[in-house]
C-alpha positions in Angstrom: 119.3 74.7 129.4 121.6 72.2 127.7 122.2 74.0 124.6 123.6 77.4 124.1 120.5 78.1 121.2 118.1 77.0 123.6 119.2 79.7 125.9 119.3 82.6 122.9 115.7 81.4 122.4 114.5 81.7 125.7 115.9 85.4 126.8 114.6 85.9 123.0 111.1 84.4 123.8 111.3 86.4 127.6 112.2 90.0 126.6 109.3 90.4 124.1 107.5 89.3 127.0 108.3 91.8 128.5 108.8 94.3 125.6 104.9 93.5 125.2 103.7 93.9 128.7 105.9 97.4 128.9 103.8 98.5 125.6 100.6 97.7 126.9 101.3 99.4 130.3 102.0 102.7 127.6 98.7 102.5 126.0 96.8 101.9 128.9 97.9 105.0 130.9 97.7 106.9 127.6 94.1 105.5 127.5 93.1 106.3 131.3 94.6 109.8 130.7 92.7 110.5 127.6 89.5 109.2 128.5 88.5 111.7 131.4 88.4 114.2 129.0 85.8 112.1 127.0 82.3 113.1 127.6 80.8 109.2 127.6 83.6 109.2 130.6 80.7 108.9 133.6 79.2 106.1 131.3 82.1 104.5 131.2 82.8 104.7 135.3 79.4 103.7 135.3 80.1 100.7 133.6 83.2 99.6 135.2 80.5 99.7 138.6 80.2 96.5 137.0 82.0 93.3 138.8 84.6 92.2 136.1 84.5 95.3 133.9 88.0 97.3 133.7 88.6 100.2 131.7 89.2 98.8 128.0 86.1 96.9 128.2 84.0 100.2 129.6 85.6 102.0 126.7 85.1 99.4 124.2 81.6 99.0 124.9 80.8 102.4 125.1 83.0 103.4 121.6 81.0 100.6 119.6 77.7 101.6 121.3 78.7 105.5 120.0 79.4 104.1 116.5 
């Protein structure tokens, strides 16, 4: 880049990136762990039978359904 700042900005802008990416990787083994021991868990494999449905959106769908 031709400015030092510009630089700063962009290893700035990159690592929460990746400081963002690395903290939704956290949450969403700490969500596949802690839902098997859910009993709506075959509802939500079930649901992820679904073309396009991952995980979160199983569980989503299934929590607001519960509430």
């Amino acid at each position: 880049l031709p400015h030092p700042a510009q630089q700063i900005v962009l290893q700035e802008a990159i690592q929460t990136i990746t400081e963002r990416i690395r903290r939704l990787e956290r949450l969403d083994n700490e969500l596949s762990y802690h839902v098997k021991n859910w009993r709506y868990y075959p509802v939500v494999k079930a649901i992820q039978a679904m073309r396009g449905v991952r995980l979160l959106v199983a569980v989503g769908v299934i929590a607001e359904l519960g509430d």
